[in-house]
C-alpha positions in Angstrom: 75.6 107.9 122.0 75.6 107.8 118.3 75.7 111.5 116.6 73.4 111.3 113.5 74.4 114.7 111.5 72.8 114.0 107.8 73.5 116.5 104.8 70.3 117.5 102.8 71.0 119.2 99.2 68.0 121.3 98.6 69.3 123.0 95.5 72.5 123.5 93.4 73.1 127.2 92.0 74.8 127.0 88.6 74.9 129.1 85.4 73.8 127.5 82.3 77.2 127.5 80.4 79.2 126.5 83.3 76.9 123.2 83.5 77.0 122.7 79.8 81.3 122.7 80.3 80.6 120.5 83.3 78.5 117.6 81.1 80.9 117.7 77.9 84.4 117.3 80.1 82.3 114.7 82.0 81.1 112.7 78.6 85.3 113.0 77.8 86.2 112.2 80.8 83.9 108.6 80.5 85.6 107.8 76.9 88.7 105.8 78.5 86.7 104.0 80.7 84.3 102.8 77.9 87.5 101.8 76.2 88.8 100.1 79.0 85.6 98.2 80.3 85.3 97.0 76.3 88.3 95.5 76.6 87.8 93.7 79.6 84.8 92.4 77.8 86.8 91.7 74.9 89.2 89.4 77.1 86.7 88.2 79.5 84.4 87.2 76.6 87.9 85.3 74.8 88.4 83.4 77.7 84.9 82.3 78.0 84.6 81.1 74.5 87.3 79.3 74.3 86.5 77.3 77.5 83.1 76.3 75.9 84.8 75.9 72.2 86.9 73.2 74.0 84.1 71.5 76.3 82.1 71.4 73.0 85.0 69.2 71.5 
C-alpha cells in the first residue's frame, strides 16, 4: 500500500527587511553562475562557429 503524505504551503510568515536581505544575497548569489553559464556559451558558441566556418570552406 502506497502512503501518499503531500506537503501544502498555505503561507510564509516573513518581515519585510528580512525578505528584502533574502532577494539581494539571492541576486549575488546568481552573479557567478551568470558568469559561468556565459562562458559556457562563449565556448560552446566557438566551437560551433568554427565547425560551420570550416564546412563553409
Amino acid at each position: 500500500m502506497e502512503n501518499n503524505n503531500g506537503v501544502v504551503v498555505r503561507d510564509i510568515s516573513m518581515p519585510f527587511g528580512s525578505m528584502v536581505v533574502f532577494m539581494v544575497k539571492w541576486a549575488i548569489a546568481s552573479i557567478p553562475a551568470i558568469i559561468i553559464l556565459w562562458g559556457l556559451v562563449m565556448v560552446f558558441g566557438g566551437i560551433l562557429s568554427s565547425f560551420f566556418l570550416e564546412l563553409g570552406r
